[in-house]
Structures are given as structure tokens and as C-alpha cells.
N, C-alpha and C positions, 0 to 999 in steps of 0.2 A: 399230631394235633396237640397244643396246648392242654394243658390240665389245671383249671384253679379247684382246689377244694371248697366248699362253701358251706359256713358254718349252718350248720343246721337249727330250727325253731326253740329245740330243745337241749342246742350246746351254748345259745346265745345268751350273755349276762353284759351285766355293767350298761355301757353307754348304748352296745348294740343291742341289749335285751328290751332298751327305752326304744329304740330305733324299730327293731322289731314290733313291739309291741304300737308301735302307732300307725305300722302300716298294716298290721289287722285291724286296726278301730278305722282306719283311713279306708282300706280297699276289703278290707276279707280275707286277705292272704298279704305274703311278701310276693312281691317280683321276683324275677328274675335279672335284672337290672339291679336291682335296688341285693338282692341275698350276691352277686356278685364284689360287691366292694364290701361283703363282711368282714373281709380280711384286715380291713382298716376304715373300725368305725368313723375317726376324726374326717378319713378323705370320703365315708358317704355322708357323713352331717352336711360337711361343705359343697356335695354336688347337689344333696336334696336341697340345699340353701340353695344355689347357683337355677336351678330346675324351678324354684316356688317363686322367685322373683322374674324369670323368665317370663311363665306361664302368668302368673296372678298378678306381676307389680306393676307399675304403671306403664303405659305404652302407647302407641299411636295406631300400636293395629289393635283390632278385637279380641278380645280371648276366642272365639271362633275362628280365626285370619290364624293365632298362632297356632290352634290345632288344627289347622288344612296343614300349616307347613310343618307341622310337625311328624305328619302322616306321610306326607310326601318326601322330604326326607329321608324316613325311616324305608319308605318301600325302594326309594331311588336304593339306597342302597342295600337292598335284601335284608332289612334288620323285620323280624317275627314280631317285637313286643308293637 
């Protein structure tokens, strides 16, 4: 089995510590998802980018419509978060 190390709440500084710290004021915690690409904060700026315009920018389906498929998605494929 793979093994990524993942920076910890209290190893976190600079661009990830901004990162971190907004998904405590955001959710309560970091993810699991989200503390996975700690390794490089530049590529999770850019997917929480790619993820907020997904979910929030404009669209043709509901924000409701893209959290059905986002759930189903994730269950199709055995993902936990």
C-alpha cells in the first residue's frame, strides 16, 4: 500500500498554514482530501479553485443537483469523504 505523509496542523506554515487555516474557519477541521495534497500547497490552491467553481460558480444544474452527484460519484466509487 502507498504511503503519503501528511503534513500535520502544526507542521503547516506559509501558503499551506493560510490553507489550513481557512479550512478550520471553513469546516472545523482540515479534510482528509484537502491535508492529502499538503505536500503541494500551489496543486491544492488550484483544486480547492477547480472544487469552488465547480460547486458555487455558475451552472445549469442546482447547487443541490451538483451535491446528489457528487455523493453518488463518490459512493460509486467506494470514496468515504
Amino acid at each position: 500500500m502507498a504511503y503519503i505523509r501528511l503534513v500535520k496542523d502544526d507542521e503547516a506554515a506559509g501558503l499551506l498554514r493560510k490553507m489550513y487555516d481557512a479550512a478550520l474557519e471553513r469546516a472545523g477541521r482540515v479534510f482528509g482530501i484537502v491535508r492529502l495534497m499538503s505536500r503541494n500547497p500551489p496543486v491544492m490552491r488550484a483544486s480547492m479553485g477547480l472544487y469552488r467553481e465547480v460547486m458555487f460558480g455558475d451552472s445549469p444544474l442546482l447547487r443541490s443537483q451538483r451535491e446528489r452527484l457528487a455523493t453518488v460519484v463518490s459512493r460509486t466509487n467506494d470514496c468515504f469523504y
